[in-house]
C-alpha positions, 0 to 999 in steps of 0.5 A, spaced: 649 765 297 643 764 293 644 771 289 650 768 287 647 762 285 642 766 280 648 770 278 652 764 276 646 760 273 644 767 269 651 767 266 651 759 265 644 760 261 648 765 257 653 763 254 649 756 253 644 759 249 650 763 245 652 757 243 646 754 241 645 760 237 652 760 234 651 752 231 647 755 227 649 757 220 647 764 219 649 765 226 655 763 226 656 766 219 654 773 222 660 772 227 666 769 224 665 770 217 664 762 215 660 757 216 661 752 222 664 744 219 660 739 222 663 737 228 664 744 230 656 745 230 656 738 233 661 740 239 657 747 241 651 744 241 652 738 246 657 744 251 650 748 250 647 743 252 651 742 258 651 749 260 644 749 260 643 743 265 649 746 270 644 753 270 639 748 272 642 745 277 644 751 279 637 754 281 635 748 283 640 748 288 639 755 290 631 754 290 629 747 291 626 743 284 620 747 283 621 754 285 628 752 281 625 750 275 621 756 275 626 760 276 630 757 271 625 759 266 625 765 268 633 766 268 633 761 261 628 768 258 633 774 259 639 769 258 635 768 251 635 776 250 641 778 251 644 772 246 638 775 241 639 783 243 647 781 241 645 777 235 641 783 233 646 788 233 652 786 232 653 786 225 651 794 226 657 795 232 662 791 226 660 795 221 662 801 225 
């Protein structure tokens, strides 16, 4: 249960740092060739938001409130790899 939980977490932290990347203009114009208006830069930052503290509930649940919240942050460091990892090589995959 509990590997289930960081798993969970782990895609959780992703996907909000994902979106917290794409609500930046460079990042959003790397991935979908436009700028992002206003209320879609508002949008993806206030979901990320919200992913992020489910991750953290989630590790807290698994592992208490202090080993969860360690654990988090080093969930919260691959998670914020991965995105930059993808973010870094992605226009060379297009470019393929």
């Amino acid at each position: 249960m509990t590997v289930l939980l960081a798993v969970f977490a782990l895609v959780l932290a992703t996907v909000g740092f994902a979106g917290l990347a794409l609500a930046m203009n460079k990042h959003h114009r790397d991935v979908f060739g436009r700028m992002p208006t206003r209320r879609r830069k508002q949008m993806l930052q206030a979901m990320s938001c919200g992913l992020l503290l489910l991750s953290l509930a989630s590790c807290i649940g698994a592992w208490r409130v202090s080993q969860g919240i360690t654990g988090w942050f080093g969930l919260a460091t691959v998670a914020v790899a991965l995105v930059a990892l993808g973010l870094t090589y992605l226009p060379r995959i297009r470019a393929r």
